[in-house]
C-alpha positions as CSV (number, residue, x, y, z in Angstrom):
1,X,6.0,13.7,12.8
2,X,6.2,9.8,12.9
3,X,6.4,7.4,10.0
4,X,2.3,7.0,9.8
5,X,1.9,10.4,9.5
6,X,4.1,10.6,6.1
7,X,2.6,10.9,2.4
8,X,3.9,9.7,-0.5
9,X,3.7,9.8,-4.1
10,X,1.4,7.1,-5.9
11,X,4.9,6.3,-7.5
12,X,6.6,5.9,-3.6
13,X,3.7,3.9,-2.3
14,X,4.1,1.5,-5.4
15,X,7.7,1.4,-4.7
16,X,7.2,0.7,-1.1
17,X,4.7,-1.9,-1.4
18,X,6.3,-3.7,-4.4
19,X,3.5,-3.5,-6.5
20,X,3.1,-2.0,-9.9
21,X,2.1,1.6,-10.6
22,X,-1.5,0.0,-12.5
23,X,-2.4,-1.8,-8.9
24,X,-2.3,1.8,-6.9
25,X,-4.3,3.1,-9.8
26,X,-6.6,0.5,-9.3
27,X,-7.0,1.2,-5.8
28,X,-7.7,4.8,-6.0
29,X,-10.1,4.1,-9.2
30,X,-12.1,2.3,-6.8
31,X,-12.8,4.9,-4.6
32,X,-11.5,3.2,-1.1
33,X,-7.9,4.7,-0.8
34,X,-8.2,7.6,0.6
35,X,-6.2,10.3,-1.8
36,X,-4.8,13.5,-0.8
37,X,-3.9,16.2,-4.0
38,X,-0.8,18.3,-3.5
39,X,0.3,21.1,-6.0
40,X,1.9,19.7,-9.5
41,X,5.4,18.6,-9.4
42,X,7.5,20.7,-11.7
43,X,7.0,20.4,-15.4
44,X,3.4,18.9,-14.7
45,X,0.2,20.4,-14.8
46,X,-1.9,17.7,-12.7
47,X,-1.6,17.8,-9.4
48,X,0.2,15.0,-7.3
49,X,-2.0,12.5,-5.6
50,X,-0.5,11.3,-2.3
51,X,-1.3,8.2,-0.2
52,X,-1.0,7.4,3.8
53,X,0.8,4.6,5.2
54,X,-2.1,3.0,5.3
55,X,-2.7,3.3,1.5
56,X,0.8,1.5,1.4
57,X,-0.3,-1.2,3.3
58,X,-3.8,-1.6,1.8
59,X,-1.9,-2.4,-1.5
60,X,1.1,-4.6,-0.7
61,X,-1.7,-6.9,1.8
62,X,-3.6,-7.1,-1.6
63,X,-0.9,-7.8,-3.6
64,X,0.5,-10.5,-1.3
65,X,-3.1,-12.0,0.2
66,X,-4.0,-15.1,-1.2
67,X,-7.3,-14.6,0.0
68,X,-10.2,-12.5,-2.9
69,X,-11.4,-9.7,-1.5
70,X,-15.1,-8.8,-2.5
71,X,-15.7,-4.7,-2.9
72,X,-17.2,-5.0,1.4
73,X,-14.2,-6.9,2.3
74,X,-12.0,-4.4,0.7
75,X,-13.7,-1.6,2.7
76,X,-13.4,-3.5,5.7
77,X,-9.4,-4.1,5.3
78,X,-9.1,0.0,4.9
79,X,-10.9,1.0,7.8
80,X,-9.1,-1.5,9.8
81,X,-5.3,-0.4,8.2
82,X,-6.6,3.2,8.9
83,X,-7.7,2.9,12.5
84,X,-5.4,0.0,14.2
85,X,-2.4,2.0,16.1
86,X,0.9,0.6,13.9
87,X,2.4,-1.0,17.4
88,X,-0.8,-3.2,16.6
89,X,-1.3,-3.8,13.6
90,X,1.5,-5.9,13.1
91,X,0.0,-8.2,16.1
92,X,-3.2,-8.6,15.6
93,X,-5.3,-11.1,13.7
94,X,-8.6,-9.9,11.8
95,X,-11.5,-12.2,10.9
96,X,-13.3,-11.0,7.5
97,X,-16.1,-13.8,7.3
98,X,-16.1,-16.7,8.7
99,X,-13.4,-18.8,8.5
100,X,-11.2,-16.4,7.2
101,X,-8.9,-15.3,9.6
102,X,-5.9,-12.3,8.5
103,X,-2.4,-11.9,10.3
104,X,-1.2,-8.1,8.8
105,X,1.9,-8.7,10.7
106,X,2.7,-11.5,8.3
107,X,2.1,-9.8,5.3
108,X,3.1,-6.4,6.7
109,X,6.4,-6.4,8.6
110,X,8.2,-6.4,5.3
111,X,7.0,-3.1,3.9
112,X,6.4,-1.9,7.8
113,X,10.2,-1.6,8.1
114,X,11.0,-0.4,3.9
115,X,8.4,2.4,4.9
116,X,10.2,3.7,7.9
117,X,13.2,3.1,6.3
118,X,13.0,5.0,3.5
119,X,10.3,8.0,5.3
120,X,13.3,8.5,7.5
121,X,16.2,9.3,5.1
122,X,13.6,10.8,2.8
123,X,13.2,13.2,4.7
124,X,16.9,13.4,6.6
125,X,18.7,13.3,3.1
126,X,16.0,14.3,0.1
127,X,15.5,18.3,-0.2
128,X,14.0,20.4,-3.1
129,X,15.2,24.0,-3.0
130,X,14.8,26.5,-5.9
131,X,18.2,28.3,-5.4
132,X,19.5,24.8,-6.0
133,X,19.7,23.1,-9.4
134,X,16.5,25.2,-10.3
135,X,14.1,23.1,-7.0
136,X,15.1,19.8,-8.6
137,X,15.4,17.2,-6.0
138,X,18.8,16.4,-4.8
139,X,20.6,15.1,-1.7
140,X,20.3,18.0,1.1
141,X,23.9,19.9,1.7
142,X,24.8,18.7,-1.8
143,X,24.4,20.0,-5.5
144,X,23.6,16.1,-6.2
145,X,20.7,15.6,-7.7
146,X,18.6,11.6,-6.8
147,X,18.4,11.5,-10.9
148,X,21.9,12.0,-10.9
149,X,22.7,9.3,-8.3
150,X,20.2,6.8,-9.8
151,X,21.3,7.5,-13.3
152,X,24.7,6.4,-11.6
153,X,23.2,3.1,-10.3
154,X,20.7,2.1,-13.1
155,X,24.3,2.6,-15.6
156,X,25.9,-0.1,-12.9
157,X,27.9,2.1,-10.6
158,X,27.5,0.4,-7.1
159,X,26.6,2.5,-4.0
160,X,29.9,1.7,-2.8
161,X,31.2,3.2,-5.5
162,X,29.5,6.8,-4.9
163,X,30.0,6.4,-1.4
164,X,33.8,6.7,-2.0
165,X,33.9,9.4,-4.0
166,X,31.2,11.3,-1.3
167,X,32.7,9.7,1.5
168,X,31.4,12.7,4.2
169,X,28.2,11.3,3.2
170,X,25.6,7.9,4.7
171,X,24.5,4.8,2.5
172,X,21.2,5.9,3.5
173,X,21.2,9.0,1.5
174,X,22.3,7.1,-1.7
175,X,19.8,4.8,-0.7
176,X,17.0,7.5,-0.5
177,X,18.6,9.4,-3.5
178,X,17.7,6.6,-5.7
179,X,14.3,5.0,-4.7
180,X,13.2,8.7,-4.8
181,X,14.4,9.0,-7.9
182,X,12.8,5.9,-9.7
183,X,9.8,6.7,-7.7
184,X,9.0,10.1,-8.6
185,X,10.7,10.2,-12.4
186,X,11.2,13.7,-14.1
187,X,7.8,14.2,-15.9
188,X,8.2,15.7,-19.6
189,X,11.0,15.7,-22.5
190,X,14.1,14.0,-22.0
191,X,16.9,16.8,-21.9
192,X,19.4,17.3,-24.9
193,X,17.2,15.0,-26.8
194,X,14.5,15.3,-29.1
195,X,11.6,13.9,-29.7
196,X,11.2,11.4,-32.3
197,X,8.0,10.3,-34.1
């Protein structure tokens, strides 16, 4: 499988694309992204919506575009993300009326490589067994969960830090561990602590 082939979350493709979670929403609200469902996560009921690469890339060239795209133009920009190889896309130029004139590659190469990136030590480094910390996500051949390791990181602990005491194991599984994480966070009651009206 090859890094255009992966899915992610709608909380990865925000990630990857540096956008906020409200502009994927908005995206698959109007009806161009196209969405794949996915069973629930655990501790959900809905079912997880997944985007392409392509739905990556149709986000972060809106967010960083200067240009306003009318409802056609955004129709336009999808078909072309979702049918131009990916050794092309980041070469070629795209003319959406006249006078407008669109390099991807500009806008792209950025999240082009933080996709790859992080599709390839997601799925080296992130596994989800249930004979493991009850199927909660943590970093394969390890009982360490990517909450742990970004609860680690988010309380200031560098990855450096981790590394040392893990030293058998990459940067690029921290890495993963923690964009996964704040990505895809635990869905329900925080644990040990209750709720407060």
């Amino acid at each position: 499988m090859t890094y255009m082939d992966q899915l992610f979350t709608t909380g990865e493709a925000a990630a990857l694309a540096d956008a906020t979670p409200g502009a994927v929403e908005k995206a698959i609200e109007e009806g161009i992204v196209e969405v794949r469902k996915a069973p629930a996560a655990k501790g959900s009921a809905r079912p997880r919506r997944l985007l392409s690469v392509a739905g990556v890339y149709y986000i972060a060239f809106l967010k960083n575009c200067a240009f306003r795209f009318s409802k056609e133009h955004k129709h336009k920009l999808w078909s072309c993300l979702k049918t131009t190889p990916p050794e092309r896309l980041l070469k070629t130029r795209w003319h959406f009326s006249p006078g407008v004139e669109v390099n991807p590659g500009e806008l792209l190469r950025p999240v082009a490589e933080r996709v790859k990136r992080y599709a390839r030590a997601r799925d080296r480094w992130i596994g989800a067994n249930p004979e493991i910390k009850g199927g909660t996500p943590v970093i394969k051949g390890t009982r360490m969960t990517v909450y742990s390791v970004a609860g680690r990181v988010k309380r200031g602990d560098t990855i450096e830090a981790i590394m040392e005491e893990n030293p058998d194991l990459p940067r690029e599984a921290f890495e993963a561990a923690a964009a996964y994480a704040r990505a895809n966070p635990l869905v329900g009651r925080p644990g040990g602590r209750p709720w407060r009206a």
